[in-house]
C-alpha positions in Angstrom: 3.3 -26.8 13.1 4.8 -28.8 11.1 3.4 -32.2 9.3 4.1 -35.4 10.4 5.6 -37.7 8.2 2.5 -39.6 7.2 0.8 -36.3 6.2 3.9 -35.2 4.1 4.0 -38.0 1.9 0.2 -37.8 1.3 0.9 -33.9 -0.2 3.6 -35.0 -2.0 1.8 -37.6 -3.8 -0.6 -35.6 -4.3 1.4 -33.0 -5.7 2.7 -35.8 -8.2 -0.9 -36.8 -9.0 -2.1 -33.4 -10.1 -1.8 -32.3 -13.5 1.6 -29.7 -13.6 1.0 -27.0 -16.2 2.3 -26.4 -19.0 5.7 -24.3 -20.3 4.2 -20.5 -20.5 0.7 -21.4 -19.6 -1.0 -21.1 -16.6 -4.8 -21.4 -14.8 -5.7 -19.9 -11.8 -4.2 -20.8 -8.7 -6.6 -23.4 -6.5 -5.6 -24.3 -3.2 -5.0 -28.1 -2.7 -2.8 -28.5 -0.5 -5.0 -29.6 2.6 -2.9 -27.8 5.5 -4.9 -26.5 8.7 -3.7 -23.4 10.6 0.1 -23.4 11.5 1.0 -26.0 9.6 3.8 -26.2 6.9 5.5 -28.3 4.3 9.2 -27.7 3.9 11.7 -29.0 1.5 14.6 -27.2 0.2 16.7 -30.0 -0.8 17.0 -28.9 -4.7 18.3 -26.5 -6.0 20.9 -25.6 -3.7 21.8 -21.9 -5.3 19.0 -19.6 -7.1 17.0 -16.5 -6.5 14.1 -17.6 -3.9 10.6 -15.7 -4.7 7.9 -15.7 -1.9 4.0 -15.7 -3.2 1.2 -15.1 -0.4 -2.2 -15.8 -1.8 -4.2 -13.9 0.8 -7.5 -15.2 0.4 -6.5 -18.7 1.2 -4.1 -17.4 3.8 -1.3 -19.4 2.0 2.6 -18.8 1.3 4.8 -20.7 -1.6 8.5 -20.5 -1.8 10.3 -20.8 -4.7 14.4 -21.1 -5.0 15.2 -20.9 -8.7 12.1 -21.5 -9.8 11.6 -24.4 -8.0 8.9 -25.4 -5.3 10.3 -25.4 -1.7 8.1 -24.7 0.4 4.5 -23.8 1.4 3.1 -22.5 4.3 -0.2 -21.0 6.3 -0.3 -17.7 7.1 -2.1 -14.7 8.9 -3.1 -11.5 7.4 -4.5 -8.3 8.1 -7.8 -8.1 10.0 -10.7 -6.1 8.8 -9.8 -2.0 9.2 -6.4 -3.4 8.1 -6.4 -4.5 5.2 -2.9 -6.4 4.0 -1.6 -4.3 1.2 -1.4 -6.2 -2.1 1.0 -6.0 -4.8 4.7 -6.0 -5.3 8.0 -6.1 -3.0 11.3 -6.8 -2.2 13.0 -7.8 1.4 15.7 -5.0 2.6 16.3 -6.3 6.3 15.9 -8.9 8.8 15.6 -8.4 11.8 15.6 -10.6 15.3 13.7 -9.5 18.6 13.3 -11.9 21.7 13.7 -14.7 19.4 11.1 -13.6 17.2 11.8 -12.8 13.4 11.0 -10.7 10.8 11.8 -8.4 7.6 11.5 -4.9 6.1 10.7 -4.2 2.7 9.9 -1.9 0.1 7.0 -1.7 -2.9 8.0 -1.6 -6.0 4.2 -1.6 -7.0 1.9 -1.9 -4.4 -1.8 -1.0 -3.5 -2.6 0.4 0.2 0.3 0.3 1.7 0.1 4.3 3.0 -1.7 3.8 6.6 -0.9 0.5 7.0 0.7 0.0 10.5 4.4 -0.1 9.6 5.4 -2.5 12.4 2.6 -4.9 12.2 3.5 -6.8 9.1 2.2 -7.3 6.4 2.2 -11.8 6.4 2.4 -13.6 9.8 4.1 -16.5 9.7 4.4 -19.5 11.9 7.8 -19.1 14.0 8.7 -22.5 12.8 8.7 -21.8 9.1 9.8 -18.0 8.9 13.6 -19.8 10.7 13.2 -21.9 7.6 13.1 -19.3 5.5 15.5 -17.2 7.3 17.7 -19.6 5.8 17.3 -19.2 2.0 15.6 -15.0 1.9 17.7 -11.9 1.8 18.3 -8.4 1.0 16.2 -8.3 -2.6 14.1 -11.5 -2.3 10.7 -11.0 -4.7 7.8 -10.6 -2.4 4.4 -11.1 -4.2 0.9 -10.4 -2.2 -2.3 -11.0 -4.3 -5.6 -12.3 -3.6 -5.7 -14.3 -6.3 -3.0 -15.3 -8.6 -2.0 -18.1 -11.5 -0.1 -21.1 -10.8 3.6 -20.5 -11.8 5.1 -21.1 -15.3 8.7 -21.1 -16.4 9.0 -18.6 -19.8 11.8 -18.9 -21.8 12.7 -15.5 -24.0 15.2 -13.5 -25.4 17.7 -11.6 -23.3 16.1 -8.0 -23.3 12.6 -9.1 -23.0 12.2 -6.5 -26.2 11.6 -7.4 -30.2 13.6 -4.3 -30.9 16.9 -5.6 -30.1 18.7 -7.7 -32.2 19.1 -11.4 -32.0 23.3 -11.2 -32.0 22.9 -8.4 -28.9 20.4 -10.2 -27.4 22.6 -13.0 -27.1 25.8 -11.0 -25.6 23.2 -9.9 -23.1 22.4 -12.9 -22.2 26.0 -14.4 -21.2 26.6 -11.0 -19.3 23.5 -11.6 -16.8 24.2 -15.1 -16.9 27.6 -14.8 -14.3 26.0 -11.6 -12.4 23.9 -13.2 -9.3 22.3 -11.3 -6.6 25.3 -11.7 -4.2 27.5 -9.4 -7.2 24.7 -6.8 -7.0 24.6 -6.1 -3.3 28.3 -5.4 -3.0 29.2 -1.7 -2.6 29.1 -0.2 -5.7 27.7 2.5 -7.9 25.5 -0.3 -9.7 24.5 -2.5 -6.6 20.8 -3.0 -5.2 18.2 -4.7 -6.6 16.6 -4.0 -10.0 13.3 -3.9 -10.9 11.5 -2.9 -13.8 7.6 -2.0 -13.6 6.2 -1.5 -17.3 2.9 0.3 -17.3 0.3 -0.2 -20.4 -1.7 3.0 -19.5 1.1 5.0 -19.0 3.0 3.8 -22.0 6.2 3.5 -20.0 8.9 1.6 -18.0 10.3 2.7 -14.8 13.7 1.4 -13.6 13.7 1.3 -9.8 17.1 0.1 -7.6 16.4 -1.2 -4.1 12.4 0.2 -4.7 14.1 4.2 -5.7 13.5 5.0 -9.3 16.5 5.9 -11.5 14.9 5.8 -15.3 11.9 6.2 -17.0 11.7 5.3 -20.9 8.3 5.2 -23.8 7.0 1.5 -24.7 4.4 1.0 -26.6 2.2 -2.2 -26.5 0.9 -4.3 -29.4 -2.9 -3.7 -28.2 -2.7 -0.5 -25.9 -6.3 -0.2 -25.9 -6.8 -3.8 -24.4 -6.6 -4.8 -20.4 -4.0 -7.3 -19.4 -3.9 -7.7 -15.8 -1.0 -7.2 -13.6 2.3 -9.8 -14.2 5.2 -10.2 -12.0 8.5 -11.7 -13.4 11.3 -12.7 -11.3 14.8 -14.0 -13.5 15.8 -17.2 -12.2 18.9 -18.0 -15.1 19.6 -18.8 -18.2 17.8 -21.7 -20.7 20.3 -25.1 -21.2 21.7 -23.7 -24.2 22.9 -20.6 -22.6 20.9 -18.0 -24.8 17.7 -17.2 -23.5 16.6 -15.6 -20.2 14.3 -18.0 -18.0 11.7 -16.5 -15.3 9.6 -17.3 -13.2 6.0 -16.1 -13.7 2.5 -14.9 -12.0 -0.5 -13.5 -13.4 -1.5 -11.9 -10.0 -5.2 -9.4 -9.8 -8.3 -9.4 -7.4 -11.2 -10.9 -8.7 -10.0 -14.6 -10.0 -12.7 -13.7 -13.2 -10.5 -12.0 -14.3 -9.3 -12.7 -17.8 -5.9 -13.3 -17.3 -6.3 -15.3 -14.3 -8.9 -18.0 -15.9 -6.0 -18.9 -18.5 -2.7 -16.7 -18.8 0.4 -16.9 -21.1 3.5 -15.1 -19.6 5.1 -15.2 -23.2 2.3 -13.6 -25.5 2.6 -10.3 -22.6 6.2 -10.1 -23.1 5.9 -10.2 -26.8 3.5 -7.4 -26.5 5.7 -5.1 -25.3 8.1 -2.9 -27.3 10.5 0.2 -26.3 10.7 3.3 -28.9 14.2 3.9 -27.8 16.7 1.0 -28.7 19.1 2.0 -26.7 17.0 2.5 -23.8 16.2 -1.0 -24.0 19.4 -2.2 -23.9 20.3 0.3 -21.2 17.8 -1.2 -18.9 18.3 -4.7 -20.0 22.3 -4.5 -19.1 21.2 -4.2 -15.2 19.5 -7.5 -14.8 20.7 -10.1 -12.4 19.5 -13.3 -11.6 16.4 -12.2 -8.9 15.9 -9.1 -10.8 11.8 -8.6 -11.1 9.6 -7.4 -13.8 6.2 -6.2 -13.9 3.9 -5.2 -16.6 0.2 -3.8 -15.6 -3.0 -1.8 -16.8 -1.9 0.6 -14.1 0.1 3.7 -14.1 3.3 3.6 -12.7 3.1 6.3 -10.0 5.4 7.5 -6.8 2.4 6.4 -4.3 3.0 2.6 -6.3 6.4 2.5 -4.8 6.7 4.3 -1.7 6.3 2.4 1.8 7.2 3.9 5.2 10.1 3.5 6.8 10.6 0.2 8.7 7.6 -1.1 6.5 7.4 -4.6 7.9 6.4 -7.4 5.3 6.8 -10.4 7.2 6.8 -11.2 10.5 6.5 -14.7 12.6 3.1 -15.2 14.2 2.5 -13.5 18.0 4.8 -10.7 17.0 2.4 -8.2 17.0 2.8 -5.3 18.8 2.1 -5.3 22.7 0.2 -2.4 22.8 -2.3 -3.7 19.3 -2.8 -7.0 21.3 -3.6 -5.3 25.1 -6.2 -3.3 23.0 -7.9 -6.4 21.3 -7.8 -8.2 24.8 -9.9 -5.1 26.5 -12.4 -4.8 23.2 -13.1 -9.3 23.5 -13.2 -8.3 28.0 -15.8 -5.3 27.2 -17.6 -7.5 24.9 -18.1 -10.2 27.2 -19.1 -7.7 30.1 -21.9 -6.4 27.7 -23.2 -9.6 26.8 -23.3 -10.9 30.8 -25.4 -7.9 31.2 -27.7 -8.4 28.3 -28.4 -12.5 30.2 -28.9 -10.9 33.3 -31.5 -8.5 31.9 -33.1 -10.8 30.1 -33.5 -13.3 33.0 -34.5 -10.4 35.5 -37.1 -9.5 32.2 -38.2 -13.0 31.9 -38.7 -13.8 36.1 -40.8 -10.3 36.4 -43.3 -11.3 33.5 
């Protein structure tokens, strides 16, 4: 439900009050935000165009929004029950869909942990009805999907067009301007180079994978700076260009499990990026060529594999709350009925125990 307007102006001072981190450098996430089950904070009114990026921190059952890098939205949510678990990692919206009044949206991983024998049709994030219209509003076909248990707060990184210390500064540049005027919109047209492009770079594998709409299409060597040394897992998603027109800016997230974790207690998205090289040139500029603004990079400890992005068909990743399936919900009523029968019986035996003594 949504907050009345004496409750909204207490977040957003708050959110003034607290301490905004700083360019590249982020801490772990920590939820502050104060809102109860079903409620929601909504917002949208700057920017009016940009990439929007959706972040579910599932241990405190939250959703942020972004829309060019900008907060515009947050929201509780519900996720999978014990026996199943909400798969965690990387995605990207492919459809919406509209039943009885009811929303939701299919997706595919571009690199994502347990998503084989998840119920396809469940969804992944349940959202309140009320919010997910909201949102209906600003997502589409290729919106960044993130699904972590415990993640940093977002920076802004600022660096050179192919991500890549092996290209040139004068190339870089040219890059630059060319994914500048290519949005998302440009890419989803019918053509040989549409779809949404995404680039998972893998330390222990020691390569990048170039995926289009979550299929892969290339696979080229990097080499890191430190290969030996753990990083973590960090998702990227390109919201434009810097003022001056020649630098790439993204959006960032350290994003893992355990919030010990090294790169969650205090995280630079710029010092990753710098760690990265590719042994092919032209490979690197190959790759780089494709990015749009929306387009989403990740760089991880783990290997790169088909299982990391492959989802069933219809994979669900967000659905409004009540949407489960019929059948899923008649089943928990009978298992809560049963339950209750069982413990009636256990009073009455116990009182029939008790009177007989």
């Amino acid at each position: 439900m949504p907050l009345t307007r004496r409750e909204l102006l207490g977040l957003s001072l708050a959110a003034v009050l607290w301490p905004m981190p700083q360019p590249a450098e982020a801490k772990r996430f920590i939820n502050r935000t104060g809102l109860r089950r079903g409620q929601f904070v909504w917002e949208p009114t700057q920017p009016i165009e940009g990439p929007v990026t959706i972040i579910a921190s599932l241990r405190d059952r939250l959703v942020h929004v972004y829309k060019a890098g900008i907060l515009i939205g947050i929201s509780t949510c519900e996720v999978g029950r014990r026996g199943r678990r909400t798969p965690t990692g990387v995605f990207a919206l492919a459809e919406r869909r509209a039943n009885n009044g009811k929303l939701s949206w299919t997706g595919h991983a571009l690199h994502a942990d347990h998503v084989r024998g998840y119920p396809a049709p469940l969804g992944c994030i349940r959202l309140p009805s009320a919010f997910a219209r909201l949102l209906d509003g600003v997502a589409g076909p290729g919106t960044l999907v993130i699904l972590a248990h415990q993640r940093t707060e977002p920076v802004d990184v600022v660096h050179s067009g192919t991500l890549f210390p092996t290209v040139p500064i004068y190339e870089a540049g040219r890059l630059v301007r060319t994914v500048a005027v290519r949005s998302m919109p440009e890419l989803l047209a019918r053509s040989p180079e549409s779809g949404h492009v995404a680039i998972v770079v893998s330390r222990s594998g020691g390569n990048a994978i170039l995926l289009r709409d979550g299929l892969r299409e290339h696979i080229a060597r990097v080499t890191f700076t430190n290969p030996d040394r753990r990083i973590g897992t960090h998702v990227y998603s390109l919201t434009g260009t810097s003022l001056g027109g020649h630098e790439l800016v993204w959006l960032a997230f350290g994003i893992g499990r355990n919030r010990r974790e090294p790169h969650l207690v205090s995280w630079r998205g710029d010092e990753i990026l710098d760690q990265v090289s590719f042994e092919d040139r032209a490979e690197a500029m190959a790759m780089a060529r494709l990015l749009h603004t929306g387009a989403t990079l990740v760089i991880t400890d783990d290997r790169a594999t088909g299982r990391k992005h492959q989802s069933p068909e219809g994979f669900v990743l967000i659905s409004t709350q009540g949407s489960e399936p019929q059948q899923a919900s008649r089943q928990r009523r009978r298992r809560r009925r049963r339950a209750r029968v069982a413990r009636r019986r256990q009073t009455w035996a116990s009182a029939l125990l008790n009177a007989w003594r």
